[in-house]
N, C-alpha and C positions, 0 to 999 in steps of 0.2 A: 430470497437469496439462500435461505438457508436449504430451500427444496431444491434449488440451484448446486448446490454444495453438496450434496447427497448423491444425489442423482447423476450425474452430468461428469462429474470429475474421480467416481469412486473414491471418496475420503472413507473413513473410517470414524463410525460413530454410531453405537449403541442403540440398538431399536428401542420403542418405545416399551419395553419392561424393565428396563435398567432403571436404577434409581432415579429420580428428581428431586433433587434434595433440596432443604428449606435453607435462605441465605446466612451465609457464617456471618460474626458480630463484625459491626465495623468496626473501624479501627483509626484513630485518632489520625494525624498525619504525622506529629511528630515521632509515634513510635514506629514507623514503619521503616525497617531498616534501609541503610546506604541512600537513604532519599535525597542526602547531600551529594549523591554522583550524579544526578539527573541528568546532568551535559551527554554523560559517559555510561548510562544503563544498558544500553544495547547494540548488538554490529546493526549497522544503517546499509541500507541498497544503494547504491548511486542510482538516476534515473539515465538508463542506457541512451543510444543512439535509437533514432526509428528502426523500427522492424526493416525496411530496405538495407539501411547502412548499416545494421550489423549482418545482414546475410551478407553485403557485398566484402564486408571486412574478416566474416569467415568463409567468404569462398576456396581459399586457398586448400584448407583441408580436404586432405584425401580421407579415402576409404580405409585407407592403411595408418591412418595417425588417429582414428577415431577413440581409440582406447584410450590414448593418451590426452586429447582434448576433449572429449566428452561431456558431457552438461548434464547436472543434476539440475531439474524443472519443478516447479512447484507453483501451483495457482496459486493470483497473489489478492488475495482476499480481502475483501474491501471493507474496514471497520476499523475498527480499536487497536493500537498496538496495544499489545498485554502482557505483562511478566509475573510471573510466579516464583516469589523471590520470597525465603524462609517461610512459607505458610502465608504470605501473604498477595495479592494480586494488586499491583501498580498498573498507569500508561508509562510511557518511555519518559517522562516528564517526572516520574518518581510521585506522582498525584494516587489517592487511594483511587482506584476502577470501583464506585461503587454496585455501579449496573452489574456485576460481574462475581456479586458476593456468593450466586447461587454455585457459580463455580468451584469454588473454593473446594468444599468439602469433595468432591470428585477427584481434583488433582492431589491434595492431602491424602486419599486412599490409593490414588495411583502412586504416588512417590513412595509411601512405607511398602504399597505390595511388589514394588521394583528391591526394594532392599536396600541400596546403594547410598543411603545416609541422603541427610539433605539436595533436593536437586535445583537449578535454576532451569524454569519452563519457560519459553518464549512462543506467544501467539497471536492470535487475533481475534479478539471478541467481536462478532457478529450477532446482529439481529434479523428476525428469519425476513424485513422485507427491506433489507440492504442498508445501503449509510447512511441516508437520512431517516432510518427509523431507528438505526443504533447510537445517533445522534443524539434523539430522542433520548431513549433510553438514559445515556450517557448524563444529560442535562436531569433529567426526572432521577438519579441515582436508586435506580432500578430497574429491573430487566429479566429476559425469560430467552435470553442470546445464548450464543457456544460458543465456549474457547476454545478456537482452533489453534492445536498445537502445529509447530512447522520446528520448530528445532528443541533440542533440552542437554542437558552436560550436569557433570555432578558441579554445585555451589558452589564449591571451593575451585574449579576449572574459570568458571564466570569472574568469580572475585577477583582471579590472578590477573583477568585480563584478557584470557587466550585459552583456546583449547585445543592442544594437537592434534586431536582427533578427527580426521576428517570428516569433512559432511555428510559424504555419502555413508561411511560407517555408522556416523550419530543416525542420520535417518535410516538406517537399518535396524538397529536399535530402537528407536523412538519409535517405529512403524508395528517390530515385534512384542514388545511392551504395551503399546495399544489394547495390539489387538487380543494381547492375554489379561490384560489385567483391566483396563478402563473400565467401570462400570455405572458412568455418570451419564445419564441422558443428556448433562451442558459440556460435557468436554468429547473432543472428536482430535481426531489429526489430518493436518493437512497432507494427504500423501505425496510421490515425488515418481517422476520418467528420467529413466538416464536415456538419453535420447541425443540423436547426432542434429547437425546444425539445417536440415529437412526437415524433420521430423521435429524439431522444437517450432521453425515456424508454421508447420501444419499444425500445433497446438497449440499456438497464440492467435491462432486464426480462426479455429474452432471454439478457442474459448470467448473473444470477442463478439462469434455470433450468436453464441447463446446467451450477451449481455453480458460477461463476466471481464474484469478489469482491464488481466493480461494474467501475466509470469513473472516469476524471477526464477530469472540463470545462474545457478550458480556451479561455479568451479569445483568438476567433484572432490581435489582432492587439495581444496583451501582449509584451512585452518579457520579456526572461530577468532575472530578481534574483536575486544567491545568499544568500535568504531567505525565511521561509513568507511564501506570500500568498496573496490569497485571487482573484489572477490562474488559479489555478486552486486548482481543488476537487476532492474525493476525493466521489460518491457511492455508497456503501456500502448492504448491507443489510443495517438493524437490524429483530431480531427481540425480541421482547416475548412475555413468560410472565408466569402468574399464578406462585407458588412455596414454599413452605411454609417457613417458618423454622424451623431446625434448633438452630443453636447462635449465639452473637455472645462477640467477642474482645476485649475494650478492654487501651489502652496504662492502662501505670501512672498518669497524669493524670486518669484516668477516659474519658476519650474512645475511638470507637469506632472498631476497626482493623478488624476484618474481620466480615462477615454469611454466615453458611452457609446454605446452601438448596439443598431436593431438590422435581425438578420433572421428572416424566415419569421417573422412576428414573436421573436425573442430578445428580450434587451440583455445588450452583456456589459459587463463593468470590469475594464481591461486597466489594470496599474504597474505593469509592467511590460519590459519589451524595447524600452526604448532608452538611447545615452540620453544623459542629462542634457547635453546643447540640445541632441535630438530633438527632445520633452519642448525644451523652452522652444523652440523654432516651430513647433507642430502647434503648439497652444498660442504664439501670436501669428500664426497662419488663420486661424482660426477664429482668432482675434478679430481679424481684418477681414473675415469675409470667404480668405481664400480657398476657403474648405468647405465655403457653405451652400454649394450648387448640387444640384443631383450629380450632376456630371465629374464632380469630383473630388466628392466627400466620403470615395470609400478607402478601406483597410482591409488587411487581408489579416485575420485572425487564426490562433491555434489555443487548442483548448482541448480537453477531458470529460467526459459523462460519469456520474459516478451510476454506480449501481442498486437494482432495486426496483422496488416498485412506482418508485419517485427517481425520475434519470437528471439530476441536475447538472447545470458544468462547473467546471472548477477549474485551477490554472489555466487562465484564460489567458493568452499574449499576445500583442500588437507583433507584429511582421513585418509589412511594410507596407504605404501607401499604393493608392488604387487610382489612376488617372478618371477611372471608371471601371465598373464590376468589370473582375476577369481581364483588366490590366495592370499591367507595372508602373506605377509612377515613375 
């Protein structure tokens, strides 16, 4: 991933003569500051509409409004959320990022060689063979990953809450800062396309086929809130299988906790997707037999690959029943 990240999307990140530096000391939890905002550390992405349904909902834009709606683009990297907050690196959860100590000391040189007093950094730590190795990492609290920076603002902007400074500015800023002063082999930035509503889905298409998540879109001339908005958007690519039902789980209420299903010689384990009558009605269907035929135990499923050299799925969804493969119940 991280050769992925180099390569492929022209980030910006220090060739191999740049420092490597040995990891900064941990640091307890309770001193790590504002770890009591955890709810409230970071602006969160909404997760957009499918890549069709946002083209058809910015169809409307002309050639001539493109200025004005315009979309800052940024690969959306598949790992660690990560903050750099007073010298120290959190997840969004306000948790120490152990994996991530090597970091440290790179962004602490980039911050004083910017000048600007304390800054809040926001990124994404990666490991070079995607999310189930930064997983890893993560769980072993230690690591040889890079925080990829995607946005930064002076501290005191973050603490308040908001940053007036538009994105596209901050990422101008963040991009030229980079590239003068970075001199960490584990810190890189994630670069950014101001790009029209074409040309954004030619990039989330080309990033999908080289394996990579998707994007986030974001509004170039949105403000920072340290809160989800939907000032930017995560687009992802969801994939959709027909899927054969295997077994189903319910809580002692009766309601339905988890649906199993095998589909292309892969089991998924689907707990979501469905209203609570739904749940109870699918799981005494099931009960009874009514779902236990070849002929009418499939599901039509939607779900996520994550990235890397291990492609696992993840939010996986029930949809709707399958009279049989590649039918609608």
């Amino acid at each position: 991933m991280g050769k992925l990240l180099n390569s492929l999307f022209g980030l910006l990140r220090p060739d191999s003569t740049a420092k490597r530096d040995a990891p900064a000391e941990r640091t307890p939890p309770a001193q790590i500051p504002y770890a009591h905002m955890a709810p409230e550390l970071c602006m969160l992405p909404k997760d957009g509409p499918s890549i069709a349904e946002w083209a058809d909902a910015h169809r409307h834009i002309s050639p001539l409004q493109i200025d004005a709606q315009r979309n800052v683009v940024q690969f959306k990297a598949d790992g660690i959320r990560a903050l750099y907050i007073d010298g120290r690196i959190v997840s969004r959860e306000g948790a120490p990022l152990d994996c991530a100590l090597h970091c440290t000391p790179g962004l602490a040189r980039l911050e004083a060689a910017i000048g600007l007093g304390p800054l809040f950094i926001e990124g994404e730590y990666v490991a070079e063979d995607g999310f189930e190795a930064t997983l890893a990492e993560h769980k072993k609290g230690e690591g040889q990953g890079v925080f990829w920076i995607f946005d930064m603002m002076p501290l005191i902007d973050w603490q308040s809450g908001r940053s007036n400074i538009v994105v596209q500015e901050r990422l101008e800023f963040l991009v030229t800062m980079v590239n003068e002063h970075c001199d960490s082999n584990f810190v890189g930035a994630l670069n950014y396309w101001v790009l029209t509503r074409e040309e954004t889905l030619a990039k989330a298409r080309e990033i999908w086929a080289e394996g990579g998540e998707g994007v986030v879109v974001k509004r170039w001339n949105s403000s920072y809130e340290r809160k989800r908005s939907d000032a930017w958007l995560r687009l992802k690519q969801v994939h959709t299988v027909d899927a054969m039902i295997v077994d189903m789980h319910g809580r002692p209420d009766g309601t339905l906790k988890r649906m199993v299903l095998r589909a292309d010689e892969e089991t998924l384990m689907v707990g979501t997707g469905w209203k609570k009558d739904e749940g109870k009605r699918l799981l005494s269907q099931f009960a009874g037999g009514a779902l236990g035929s070849a002929s009418n135990s499939w599901a039509e499923i939607s779900f996520q690959r994550t990235t890397g050299a291990k492609r696992s799925i993840r939010g996986a969804r029930f949809v709707r029943l399958r009279d049989a493969k590649g039918t609608k119940a």
